[in-house]
MMTF fields as JSON, N, C-alpha, C and O atoms, coordinates in Angstrom:
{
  "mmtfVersion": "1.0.0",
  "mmtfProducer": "UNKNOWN",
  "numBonds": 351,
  "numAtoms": 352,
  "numGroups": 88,
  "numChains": 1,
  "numModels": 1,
  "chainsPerModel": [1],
  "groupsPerChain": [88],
  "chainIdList": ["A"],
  "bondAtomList": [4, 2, 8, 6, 12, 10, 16, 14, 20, 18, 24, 22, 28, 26, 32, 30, 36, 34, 40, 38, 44, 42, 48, 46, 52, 50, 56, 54, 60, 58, 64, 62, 68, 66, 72, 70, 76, 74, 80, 78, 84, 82, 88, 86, 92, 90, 96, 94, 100, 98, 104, 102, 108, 106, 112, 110, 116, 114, 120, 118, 124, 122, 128, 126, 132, 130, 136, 134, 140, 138, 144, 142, 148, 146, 152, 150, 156, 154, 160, 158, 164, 162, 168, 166, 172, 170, 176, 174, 180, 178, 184, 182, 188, 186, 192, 190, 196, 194, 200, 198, 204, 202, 208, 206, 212, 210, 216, 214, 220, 218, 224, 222, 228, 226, 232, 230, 236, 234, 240, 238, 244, 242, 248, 246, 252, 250, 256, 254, 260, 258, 264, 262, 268, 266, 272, 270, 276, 274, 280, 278, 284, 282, 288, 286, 292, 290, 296, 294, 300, 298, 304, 302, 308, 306, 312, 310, 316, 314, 320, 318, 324, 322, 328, 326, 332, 330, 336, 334, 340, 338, 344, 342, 348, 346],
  "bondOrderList": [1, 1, 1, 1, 1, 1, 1, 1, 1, 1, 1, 1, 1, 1, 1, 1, 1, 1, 1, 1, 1, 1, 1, 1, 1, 1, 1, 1, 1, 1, 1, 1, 1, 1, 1, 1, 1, 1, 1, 1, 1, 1, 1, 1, 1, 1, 1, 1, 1, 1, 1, 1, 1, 1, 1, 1, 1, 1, 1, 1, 1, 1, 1, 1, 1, 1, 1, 1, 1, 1, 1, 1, 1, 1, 1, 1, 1, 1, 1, 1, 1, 1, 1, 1, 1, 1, 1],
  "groupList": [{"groupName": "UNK", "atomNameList": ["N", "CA", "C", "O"], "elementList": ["N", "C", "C", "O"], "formalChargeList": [0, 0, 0, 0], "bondAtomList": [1, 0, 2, 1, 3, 2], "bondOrderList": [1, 1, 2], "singleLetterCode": "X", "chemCompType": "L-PEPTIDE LINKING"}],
  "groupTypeList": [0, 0, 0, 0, 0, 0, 0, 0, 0, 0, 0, 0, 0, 0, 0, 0, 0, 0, 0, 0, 0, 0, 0, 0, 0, 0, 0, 0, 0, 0, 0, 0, 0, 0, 0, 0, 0, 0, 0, 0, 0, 0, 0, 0, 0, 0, 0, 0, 0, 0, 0, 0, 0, 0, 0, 0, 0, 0, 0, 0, 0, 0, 0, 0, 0, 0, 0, 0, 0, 0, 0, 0, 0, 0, 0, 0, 0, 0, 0, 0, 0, 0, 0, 0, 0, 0, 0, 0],
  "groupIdList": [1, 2, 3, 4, 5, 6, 7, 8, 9, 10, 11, 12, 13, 14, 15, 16, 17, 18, 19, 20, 21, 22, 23, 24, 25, 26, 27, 28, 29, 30, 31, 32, 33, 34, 35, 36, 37, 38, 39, 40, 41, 42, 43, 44, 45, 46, 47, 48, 49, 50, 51, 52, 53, 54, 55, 56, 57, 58, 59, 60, 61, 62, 63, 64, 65, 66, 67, 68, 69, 70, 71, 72, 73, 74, 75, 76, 77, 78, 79, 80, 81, 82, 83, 84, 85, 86, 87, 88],
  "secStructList": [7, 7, 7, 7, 7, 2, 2, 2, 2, 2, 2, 2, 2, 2, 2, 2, 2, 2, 2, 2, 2, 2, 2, 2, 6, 6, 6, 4, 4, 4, 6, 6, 6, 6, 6, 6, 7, 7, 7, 7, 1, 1, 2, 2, 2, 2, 2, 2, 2, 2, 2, 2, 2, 2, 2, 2, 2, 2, 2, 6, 1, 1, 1, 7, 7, 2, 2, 2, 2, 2, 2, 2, 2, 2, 2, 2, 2, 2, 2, 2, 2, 2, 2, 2, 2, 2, 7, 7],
  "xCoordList": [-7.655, -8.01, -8.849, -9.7, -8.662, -9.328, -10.683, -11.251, -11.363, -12.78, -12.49, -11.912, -12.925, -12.659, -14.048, -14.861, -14.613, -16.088, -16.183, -15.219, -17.734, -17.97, -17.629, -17.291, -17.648, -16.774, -15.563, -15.114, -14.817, -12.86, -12.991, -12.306, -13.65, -13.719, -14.127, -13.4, -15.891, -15.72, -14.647, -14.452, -13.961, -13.305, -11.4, -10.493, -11.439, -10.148, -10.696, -10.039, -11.179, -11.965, -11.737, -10.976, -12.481, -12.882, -10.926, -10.397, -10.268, -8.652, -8.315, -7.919, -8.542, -8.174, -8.438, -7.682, -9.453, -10.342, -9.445, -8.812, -9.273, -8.889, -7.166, -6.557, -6.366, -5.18, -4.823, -4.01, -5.781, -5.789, -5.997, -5.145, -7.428, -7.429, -6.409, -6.299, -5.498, -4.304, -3.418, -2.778, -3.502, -2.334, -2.56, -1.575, -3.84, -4.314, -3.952, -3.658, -4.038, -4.078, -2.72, -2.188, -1.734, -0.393, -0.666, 0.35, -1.883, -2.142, -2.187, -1.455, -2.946, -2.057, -0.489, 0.066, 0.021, 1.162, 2.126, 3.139, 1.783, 2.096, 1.638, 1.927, 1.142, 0.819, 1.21, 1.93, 1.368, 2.361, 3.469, 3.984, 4.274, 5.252, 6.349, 7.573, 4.835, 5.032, 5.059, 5.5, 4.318, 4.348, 5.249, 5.328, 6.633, 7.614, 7.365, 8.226, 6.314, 5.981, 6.625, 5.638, 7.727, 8.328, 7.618, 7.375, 7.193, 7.026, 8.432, 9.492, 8.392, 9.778, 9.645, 8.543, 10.839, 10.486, 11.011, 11.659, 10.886, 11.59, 10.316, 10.579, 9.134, 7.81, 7.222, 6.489, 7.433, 6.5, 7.826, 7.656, 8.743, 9.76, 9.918, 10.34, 9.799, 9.182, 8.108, 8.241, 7.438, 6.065, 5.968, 5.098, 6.63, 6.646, 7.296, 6.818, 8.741, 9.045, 8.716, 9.115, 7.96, 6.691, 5.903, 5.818, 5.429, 4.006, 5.107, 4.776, 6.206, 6.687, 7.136, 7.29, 7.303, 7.544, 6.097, 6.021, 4.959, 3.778, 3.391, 2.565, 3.541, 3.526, 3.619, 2.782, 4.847, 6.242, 5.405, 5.192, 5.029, 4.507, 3.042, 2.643, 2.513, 1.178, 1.281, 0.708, 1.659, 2.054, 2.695, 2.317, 3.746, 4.299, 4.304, 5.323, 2.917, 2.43, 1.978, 1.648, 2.034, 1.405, -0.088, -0.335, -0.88, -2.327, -2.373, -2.645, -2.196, -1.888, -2.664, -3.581, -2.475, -3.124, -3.902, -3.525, -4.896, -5.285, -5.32, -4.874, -6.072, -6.087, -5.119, -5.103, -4.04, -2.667, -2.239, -1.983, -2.222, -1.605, -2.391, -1.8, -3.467, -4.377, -4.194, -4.036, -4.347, -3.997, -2.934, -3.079, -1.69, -0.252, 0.709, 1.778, -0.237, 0.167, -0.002, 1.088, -1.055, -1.572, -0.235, 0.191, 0.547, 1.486, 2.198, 2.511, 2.925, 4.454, 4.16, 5.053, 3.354, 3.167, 2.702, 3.002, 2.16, 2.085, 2.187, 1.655, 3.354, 4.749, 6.072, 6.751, 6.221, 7.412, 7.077, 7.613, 6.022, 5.607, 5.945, 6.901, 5.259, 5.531, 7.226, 7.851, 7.691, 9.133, 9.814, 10.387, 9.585, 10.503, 9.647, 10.211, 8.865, 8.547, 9.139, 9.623, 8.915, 9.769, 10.863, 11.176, 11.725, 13.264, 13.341, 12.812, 14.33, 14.368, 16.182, 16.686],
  "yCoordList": [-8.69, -8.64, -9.851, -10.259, -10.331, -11.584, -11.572, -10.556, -12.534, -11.764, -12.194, -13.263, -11.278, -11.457, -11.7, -10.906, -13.04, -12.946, -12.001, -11.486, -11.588, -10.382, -10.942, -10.048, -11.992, -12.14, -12.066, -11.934, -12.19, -11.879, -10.26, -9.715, -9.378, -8.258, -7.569, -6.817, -8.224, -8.167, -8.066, -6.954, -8.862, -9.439, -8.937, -9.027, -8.494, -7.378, -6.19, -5.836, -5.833, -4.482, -4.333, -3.448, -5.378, -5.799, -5.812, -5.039, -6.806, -6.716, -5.165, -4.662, -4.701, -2.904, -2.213, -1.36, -2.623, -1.704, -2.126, -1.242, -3.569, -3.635, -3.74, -4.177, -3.433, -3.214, -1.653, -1.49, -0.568, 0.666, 0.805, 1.452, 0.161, -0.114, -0.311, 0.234, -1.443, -1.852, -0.635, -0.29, -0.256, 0.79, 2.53, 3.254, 3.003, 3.741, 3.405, 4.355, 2.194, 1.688, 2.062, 1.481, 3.251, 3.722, 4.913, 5.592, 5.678, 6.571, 6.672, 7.512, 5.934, 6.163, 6.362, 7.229, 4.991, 4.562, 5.899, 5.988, 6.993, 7.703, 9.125, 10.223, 9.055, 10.1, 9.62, 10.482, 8.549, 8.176, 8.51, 8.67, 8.747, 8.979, 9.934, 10.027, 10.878, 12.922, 13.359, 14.498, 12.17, 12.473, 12.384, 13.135, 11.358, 10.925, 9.106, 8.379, 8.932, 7.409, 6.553, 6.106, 6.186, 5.708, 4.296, 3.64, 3.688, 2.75, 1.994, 2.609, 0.783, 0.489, 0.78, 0.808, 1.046, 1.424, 0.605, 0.909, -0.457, -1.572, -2.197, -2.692, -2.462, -2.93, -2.069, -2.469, -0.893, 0.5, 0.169, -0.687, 0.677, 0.303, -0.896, -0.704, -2.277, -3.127, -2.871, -2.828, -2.799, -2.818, -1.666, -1.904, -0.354, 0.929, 0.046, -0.012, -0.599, -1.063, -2.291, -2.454, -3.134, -4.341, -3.413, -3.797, -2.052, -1.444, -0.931, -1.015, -0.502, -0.028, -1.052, -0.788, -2.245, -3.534, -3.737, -3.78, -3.846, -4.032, -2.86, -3.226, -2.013, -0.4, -0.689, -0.532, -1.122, -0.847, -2.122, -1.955, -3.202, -4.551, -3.995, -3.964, -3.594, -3.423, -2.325, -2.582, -1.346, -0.598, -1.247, -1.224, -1.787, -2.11, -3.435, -3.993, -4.076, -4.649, -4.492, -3.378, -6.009, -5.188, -4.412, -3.281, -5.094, -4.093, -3.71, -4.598, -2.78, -2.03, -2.779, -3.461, -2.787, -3.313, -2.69, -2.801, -2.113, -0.929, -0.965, -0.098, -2.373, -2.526, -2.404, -1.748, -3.277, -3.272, -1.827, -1.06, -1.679, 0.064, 0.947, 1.565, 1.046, 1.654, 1.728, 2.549, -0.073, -0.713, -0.215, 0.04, -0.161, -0.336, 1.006, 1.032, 2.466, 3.304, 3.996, 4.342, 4.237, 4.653, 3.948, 4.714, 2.673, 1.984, 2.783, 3.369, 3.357, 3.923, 5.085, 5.276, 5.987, 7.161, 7.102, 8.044, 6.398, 5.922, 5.229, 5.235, 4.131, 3.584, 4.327, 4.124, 5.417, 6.533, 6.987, 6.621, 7.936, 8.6, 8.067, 8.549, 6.865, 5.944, 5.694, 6.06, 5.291, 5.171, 6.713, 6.994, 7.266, 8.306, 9.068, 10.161, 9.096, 9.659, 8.873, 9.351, 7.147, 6.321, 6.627, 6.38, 7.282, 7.575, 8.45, 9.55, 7.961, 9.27, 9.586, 10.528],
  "zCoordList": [-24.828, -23.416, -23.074, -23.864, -22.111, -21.373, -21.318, -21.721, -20.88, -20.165, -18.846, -18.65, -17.727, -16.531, -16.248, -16.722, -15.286, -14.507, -13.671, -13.103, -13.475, -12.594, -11.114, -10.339, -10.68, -9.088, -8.712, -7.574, -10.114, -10.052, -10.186, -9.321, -10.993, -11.035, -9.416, -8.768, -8.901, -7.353, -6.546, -6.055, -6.302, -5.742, -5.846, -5.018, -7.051, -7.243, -6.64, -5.661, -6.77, -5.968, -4.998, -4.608, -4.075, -2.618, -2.2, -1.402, -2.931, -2.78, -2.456, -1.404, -3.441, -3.53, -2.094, -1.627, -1.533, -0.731, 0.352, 0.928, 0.777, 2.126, 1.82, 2.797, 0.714, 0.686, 1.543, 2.453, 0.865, 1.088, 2.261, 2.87, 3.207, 4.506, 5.555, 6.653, 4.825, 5.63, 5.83, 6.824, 5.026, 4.827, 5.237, 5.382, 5.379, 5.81, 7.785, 8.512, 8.248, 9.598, 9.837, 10.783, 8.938, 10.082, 10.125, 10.274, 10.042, 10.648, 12.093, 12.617, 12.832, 13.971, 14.474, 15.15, 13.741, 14.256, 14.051, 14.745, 13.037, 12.227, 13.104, 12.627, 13.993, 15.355, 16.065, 16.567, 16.756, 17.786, 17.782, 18.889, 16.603, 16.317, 16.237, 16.33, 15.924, 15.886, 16.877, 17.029, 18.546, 19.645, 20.157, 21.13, 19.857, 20.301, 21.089, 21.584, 20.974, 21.167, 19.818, 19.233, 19.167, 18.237, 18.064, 19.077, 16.487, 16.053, 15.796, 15.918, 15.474, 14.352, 13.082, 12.534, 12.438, 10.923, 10.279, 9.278, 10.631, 9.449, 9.088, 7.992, 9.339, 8.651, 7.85, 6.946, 8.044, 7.223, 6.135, 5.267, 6.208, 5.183, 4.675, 3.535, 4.907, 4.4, 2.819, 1.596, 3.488, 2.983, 2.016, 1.178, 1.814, 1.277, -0.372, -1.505, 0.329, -1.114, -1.949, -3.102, -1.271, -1.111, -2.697, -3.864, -2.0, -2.819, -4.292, -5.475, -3.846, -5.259, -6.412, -7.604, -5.786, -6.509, -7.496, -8.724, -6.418, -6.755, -7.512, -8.347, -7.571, -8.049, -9.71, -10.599, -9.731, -10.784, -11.679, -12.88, -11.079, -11.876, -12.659, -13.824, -11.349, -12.514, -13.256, -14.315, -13.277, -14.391, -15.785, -16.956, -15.167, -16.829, -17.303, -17.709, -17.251, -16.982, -18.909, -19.316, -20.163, -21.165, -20.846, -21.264, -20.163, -19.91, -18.485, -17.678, -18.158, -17.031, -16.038, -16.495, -14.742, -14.051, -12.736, -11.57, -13.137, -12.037, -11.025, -10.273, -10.583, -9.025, -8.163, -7.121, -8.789, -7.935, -8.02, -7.092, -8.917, -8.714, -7.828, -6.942, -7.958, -6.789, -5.236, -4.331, -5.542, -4.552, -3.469, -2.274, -4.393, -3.648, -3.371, -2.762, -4.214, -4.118, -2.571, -2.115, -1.762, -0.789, -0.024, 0.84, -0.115, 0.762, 0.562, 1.598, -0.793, -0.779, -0.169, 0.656, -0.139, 0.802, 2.024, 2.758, 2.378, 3.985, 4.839, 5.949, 4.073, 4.496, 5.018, 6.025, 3.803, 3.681, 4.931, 5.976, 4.802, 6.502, 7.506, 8.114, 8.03, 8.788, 8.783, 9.779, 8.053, 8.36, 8.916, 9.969, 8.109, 8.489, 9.57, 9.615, 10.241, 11.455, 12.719, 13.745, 12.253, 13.112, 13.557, 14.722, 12.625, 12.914, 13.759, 13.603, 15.289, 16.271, 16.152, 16.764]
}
């Protein structure tokens, strides 16, 4: 294992936090939706298989890679939502 400095360690973190952020932000879009106010679903779907790419990498990854996985999971489930509520 590498040594990672404590500001790349920061700083993967800080990555983590505002990945999840981003992706938490189709909660609205994701009630608009249930209302019948339709998003497009080609960016949530985008991005859903964006996180499973990213998903799939840091996992099998030889030393797992937590952040990204952390990271990118919260996308494939609230991407999916988002898409498929999009659909009228």
């Amino acid at each position: 294992m590498k040594d990672e400095s404590h500001g790349i360690q920061v700083l993967g973190r800080a990555a983590s936090i505002m990945s999840i952020l981003m992706y938490v932000s189709y909660i609205p879009q994701i009630l608009n939706n249930l209302n019948g106010n339709y998003g497009n679903p080609v960016q949530p779907l985008v991005a859903m298989i964006n996180c499973i790419f990213w998903t799939v990498y840091g996992f099998f990854k030889h030393e797992r890679d937590w952040p990204i996985i952390f990271a990118n999971v919260p996308g494939i489930i609230l991407g999916a939502i988002t898409f498929f509520t999009a659909l009228h």
